[in-house]
N, C-alpha and C positions, 0 to 999 in steps of 0.2 A: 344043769340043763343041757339039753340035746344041742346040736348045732343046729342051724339052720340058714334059709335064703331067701333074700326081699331082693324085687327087684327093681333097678335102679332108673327110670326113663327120662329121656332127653326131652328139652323143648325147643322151639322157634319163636321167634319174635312176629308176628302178625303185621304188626308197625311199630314204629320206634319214632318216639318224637325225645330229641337232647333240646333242652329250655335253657339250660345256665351251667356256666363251672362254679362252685360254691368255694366258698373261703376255707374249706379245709381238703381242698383237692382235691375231691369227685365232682361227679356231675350230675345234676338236677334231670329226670329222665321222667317218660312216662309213655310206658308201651305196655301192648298184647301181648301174654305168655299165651301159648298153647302147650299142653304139654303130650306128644305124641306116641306109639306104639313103639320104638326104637329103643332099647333097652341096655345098660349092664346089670351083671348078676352079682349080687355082693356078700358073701358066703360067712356067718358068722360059727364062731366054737370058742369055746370057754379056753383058756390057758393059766395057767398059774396067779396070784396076787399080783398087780401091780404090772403085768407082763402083756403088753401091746404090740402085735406085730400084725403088720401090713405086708401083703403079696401082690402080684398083679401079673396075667400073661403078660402086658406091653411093658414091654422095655422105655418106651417113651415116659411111661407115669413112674414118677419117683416113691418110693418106698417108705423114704425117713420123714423126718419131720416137715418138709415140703406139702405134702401130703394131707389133704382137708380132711381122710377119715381119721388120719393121726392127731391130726389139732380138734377134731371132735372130741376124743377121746380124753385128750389132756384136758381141755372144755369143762366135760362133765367129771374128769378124776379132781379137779381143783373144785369146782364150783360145787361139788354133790358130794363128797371126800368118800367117793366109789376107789373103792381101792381092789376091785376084782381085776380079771384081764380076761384080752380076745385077741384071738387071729383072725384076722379077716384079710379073704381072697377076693378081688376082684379081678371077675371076667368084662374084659370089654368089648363092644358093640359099638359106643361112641367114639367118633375120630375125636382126638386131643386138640386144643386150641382152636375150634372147630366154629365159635359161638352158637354152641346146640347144648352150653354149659352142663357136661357129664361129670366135671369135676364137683361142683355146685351140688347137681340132683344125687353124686357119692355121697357129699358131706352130710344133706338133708336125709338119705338113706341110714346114714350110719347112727346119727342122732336117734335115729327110729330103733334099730339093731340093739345101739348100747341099752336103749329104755329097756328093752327087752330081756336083753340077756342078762345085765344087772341089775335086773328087776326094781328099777328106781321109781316108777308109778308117775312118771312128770307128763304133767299136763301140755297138750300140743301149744299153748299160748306160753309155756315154761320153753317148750324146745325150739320156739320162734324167735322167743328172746337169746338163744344160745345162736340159734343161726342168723342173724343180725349180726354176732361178734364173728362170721365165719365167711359171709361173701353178702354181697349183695342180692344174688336170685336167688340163696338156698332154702327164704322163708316159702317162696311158690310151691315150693315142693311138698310140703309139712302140710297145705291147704286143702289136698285131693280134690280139685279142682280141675277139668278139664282145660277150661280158659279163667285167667281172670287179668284184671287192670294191674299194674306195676307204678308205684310214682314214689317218690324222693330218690333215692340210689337203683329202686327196686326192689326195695324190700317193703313196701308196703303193700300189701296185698288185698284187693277187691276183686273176690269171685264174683264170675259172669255168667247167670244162669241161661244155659245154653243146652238144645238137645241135639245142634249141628251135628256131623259129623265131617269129617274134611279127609281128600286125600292128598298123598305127598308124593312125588318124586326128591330127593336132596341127595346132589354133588359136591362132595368133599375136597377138594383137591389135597396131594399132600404136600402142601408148603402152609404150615399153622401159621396165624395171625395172632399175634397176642395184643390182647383189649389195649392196655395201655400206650402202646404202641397207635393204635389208631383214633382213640382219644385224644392222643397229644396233637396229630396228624389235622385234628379241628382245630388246634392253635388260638383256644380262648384261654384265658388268663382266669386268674379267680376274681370274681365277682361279674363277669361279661355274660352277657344274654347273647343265645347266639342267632344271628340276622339271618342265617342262611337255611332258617328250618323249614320243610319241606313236607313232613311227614303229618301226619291227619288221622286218630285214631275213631274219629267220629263213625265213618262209615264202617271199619270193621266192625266196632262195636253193635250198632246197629244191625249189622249183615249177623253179625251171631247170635242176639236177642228173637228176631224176625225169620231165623233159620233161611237166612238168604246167602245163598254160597258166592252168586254172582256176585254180591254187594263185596262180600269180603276180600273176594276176587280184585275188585276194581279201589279197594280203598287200599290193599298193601304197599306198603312206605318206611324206609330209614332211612331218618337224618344221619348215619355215618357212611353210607354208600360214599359220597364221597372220599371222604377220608379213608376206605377201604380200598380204591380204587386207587390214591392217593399213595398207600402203603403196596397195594400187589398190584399193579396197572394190567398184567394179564388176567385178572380175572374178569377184566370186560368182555374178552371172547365170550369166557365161560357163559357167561349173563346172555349174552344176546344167542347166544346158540339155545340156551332155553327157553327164550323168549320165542324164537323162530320157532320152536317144537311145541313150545307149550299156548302159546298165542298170549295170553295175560295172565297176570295173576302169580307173577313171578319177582322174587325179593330176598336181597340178603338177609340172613339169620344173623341176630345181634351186629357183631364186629366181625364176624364172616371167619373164614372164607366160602362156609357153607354158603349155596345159591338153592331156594326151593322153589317151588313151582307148587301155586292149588290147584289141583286135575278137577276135571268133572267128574271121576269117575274111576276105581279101582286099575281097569285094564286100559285107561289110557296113562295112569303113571306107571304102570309095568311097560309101554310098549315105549316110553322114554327113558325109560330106564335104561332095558337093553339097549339103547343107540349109544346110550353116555359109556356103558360100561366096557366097550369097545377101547375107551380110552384112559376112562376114570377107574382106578381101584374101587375106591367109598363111595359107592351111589346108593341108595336107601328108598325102597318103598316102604312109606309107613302110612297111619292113619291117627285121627285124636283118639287119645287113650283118656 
């Protein structure tokens, strides 16, 4: 088989509601994916039996076994006794540690590549159960769903039939936040419900069934804002400078440090953009993909 290129797209979290730490050390969640127009590119080609090798232009993303498209691969070389091999290049687009999980929507990509290129014929509810053993959001991916529901780690997945569309401005800053890291920062124990939730996924939901943007607008919410601010205390500037530009409708992504903004309107996240980008590297107009 020929090489070829799927490509790879980031999400946002709409709202994020944390319910509990569980008895095996995650946390009981249930939030909005959206998954938006922001993409990497993840190049596959055939290589020798048995021969798996990952590339990447950033130097940030590790290559060896670190690596979700690598532990895919092992994944399906044990579980499916696929004994072929690939090279796969990824080009990135997504800021790293970013919670816009590029690492996540790679893995979910690559699952999709290998079925392909090893012509294994697995069914999308076969490759959901592989990504389940690979991250918590990488089943969102596999659903081709524009938005849907996320609840136990986040890997349950309920599509949300929606014909919304939504635009983005999204500020990166580069100083990554890693999940765990701000998890901890909530300071629940396993088995604890947490008192301090904030977050309401009613009204998005609602706002994107009803194709009501304002609604969506006024319902964005995470419960780890805290604990984000908690972990990187400057990125409250960040927050409220988009607030002052964007008026509402503005909310961290997962565990951040990404900050997004719902615009009204294509050329009003362009015209926020340019002011960020004044200071910001990774600033991102995108839209729902």
């Amino acid at each position: 088989m020929r090489g070829f290129s799927l490509l790879s797209h980031a999400k946002i979290n709409l709202a994020l509601e944390v319910i509990s730490r569980r008895r095996d050390g995650f946390h009981s969640i249930r939030t909005v994916f959206e998954r938006v127009s922001l993409f990497d590119t993840l190049t596959f080609s055939p290589a020798p039996a048995g021969e798996v090798r990952v590339s990447c232009d950033d130097r940030r993303v590790p290559c060896d076994e670190r690596n979700l498209v690598l532990k895919a691969a092992r994944l399906l070389q044990e579980g499916e006794g696929a004994d072929r091999g690939a090279r796969i290049h990824i080009q990135k687009r997504i800021p790293v540690a970013a919670g816009l999980a590029g690492g996540s929507s790679n893995a979910a990509t690559a699952l999709l590549g290998f079925n392909r290129l090893w012509g294994l014929g697995l069914s999308r509810e076969k490759l959901i159960a592989y990504a389940d053993r690979l991250g918590s959001d990488v089943a969102f991916f596999l659903h081709d769903a524009p938005f849907a529901v996320g609840t136990g780690r986040g890997e349950r997945i309920r599509p949300v039939a929606s014909r919304l569309r939504l635009w983005h401005v999204l500020v990166t800053p580069r100083a990554p936040v890693l999940t765990k890291d701000v998890y901890a920062a909530l300071g629940l124990r396993p088995g604890d419900g947490n008192s301090r939730r904030v977050s309401s996924m009613k009204n998005v939901v609602h706002g994107l069934v009803r194709r009501d943007a304002d609604r969506v607008r006024q319902g964005l919410s995470n419960d780890l804002e805290p604990a984000i601010l908690q972990v990187r205390p400057a990125l409250l500037k960040l927050k409220k400078r988009m607030v002052a530009l964007a008026r509402d409708g503005v909310c961290f992504s997962g565990s951040g440090p990404t900050v997004f903004a719902v615009t009204r309107t294509k050329a009003d996240a362009e015209r926020i953009a340019v002011l960020f980008r004044r200071q910001y590297g990774q600033v991102f107009v995108a839209a729902t993909f």
